[in-house]
N, C-alpha and C positions, 0 to 999 in steps of 0.2 A: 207935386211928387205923387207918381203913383201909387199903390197898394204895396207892392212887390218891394218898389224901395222903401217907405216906411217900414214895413217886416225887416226887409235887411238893414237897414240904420236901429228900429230897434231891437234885432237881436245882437248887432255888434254893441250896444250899449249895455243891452244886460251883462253878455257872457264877458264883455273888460270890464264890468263893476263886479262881477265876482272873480273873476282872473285875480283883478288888481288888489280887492279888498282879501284875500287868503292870501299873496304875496305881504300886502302890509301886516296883518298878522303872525305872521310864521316869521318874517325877518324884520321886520320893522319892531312891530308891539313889542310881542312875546322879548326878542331881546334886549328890548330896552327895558321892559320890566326888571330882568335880573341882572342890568347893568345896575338903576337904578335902587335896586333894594336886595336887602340880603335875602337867602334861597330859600329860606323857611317862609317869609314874607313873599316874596314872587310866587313860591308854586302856588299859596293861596288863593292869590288875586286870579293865575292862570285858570288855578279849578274853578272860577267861580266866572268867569269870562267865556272857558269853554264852551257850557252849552249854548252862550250867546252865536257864538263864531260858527256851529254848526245849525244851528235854525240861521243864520243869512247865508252860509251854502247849502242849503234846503231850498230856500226861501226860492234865492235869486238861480240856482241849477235848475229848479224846478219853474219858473218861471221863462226861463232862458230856453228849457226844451220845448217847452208854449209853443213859444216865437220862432222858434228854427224849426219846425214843423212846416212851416209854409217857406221855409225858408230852403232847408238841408235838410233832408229826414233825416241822415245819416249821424251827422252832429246831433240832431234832437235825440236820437237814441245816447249817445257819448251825457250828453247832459242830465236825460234820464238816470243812467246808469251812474254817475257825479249823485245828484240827489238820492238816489238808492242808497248808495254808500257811504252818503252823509250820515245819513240816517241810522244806516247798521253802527258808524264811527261814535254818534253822540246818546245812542241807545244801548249798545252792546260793548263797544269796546270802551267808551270812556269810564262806565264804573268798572270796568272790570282793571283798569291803570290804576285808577284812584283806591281803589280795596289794594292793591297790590302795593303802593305808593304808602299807604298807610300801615299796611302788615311792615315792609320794610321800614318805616318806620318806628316801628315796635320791638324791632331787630330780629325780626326774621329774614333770616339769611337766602332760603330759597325765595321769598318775596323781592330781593331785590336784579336775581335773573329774571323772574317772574316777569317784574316793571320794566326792565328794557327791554325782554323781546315783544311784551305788547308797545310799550311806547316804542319800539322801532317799528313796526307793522302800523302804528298810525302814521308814522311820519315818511313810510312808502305807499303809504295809501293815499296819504295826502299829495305826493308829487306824481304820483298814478293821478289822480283828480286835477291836478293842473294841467300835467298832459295831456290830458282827454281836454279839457275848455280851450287849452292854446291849440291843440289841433282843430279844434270846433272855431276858432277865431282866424286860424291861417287860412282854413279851407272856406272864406266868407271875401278872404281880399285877394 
């Protein structure tokens, strides 16, 4: 196997091990957790899961733009731009859910518009971030 294939075999190995691993989180995990257990018990477990979930699309976007470098520049920029926004997601936006999450908890009323329009803005940020790898995955086959 030459250079060129190895690169492309493993960057399609990285960017479907973080494809795959954010799909099994976001629809697999996450809801089973609150199938599983009651909502006061699930968010917990979630807040305490989160930072994990975004250091491995850190981890593996940022190693994934590595590899497509030699590969795609195009994509390695998309994957770049994935780990950027990991990062601004598990840096900035996740306490700022979790303060919010917690004020509404406290029954503060404006805290719980607060918590959905940031947890909706994660949760387009995150299918923005799949977009971007499944694109970086099409444009490889």
């Amino acid at each position: 196997m030459e250079i060129g294939e190895t690169m492309t075999s493993f960057a399609l190995l990285t960017a479907s091990t973080l494809f795959g691993g954010m799909m099994l989180f976001s629809f697999g995990f996450a809801a089973f957790v609150f199938k599983a257990m009651p909502a006061d018990q699930a968010g917990a477990v979630l807040r305490e899961a989160f930072p994990w979930y975004y250091l491995f699309v850190v981890a593996f976007s940022a190693l994934a733009a590595v590899v497509f470098t030699w590969v795609d520049p195009f994509s390695a920029a998309l994957l770049a731009l994935t780990a950027a926004s990991a990062i601004y997601a598990r840096q900035g936006l996740m306490p700022r859910i979790n303060r919010a999450r917690d004020a509404q908890l406290a029954g503060d009323a404006a805290a719980k518009r607060r918590f959905g329009r940031l947890h909706g803005a994660s949760v387009v940020l995150k299918f923005i971030q799949l977009g971007a790898i499944g694109w970086a995955l099409v444009r490889l086959i």
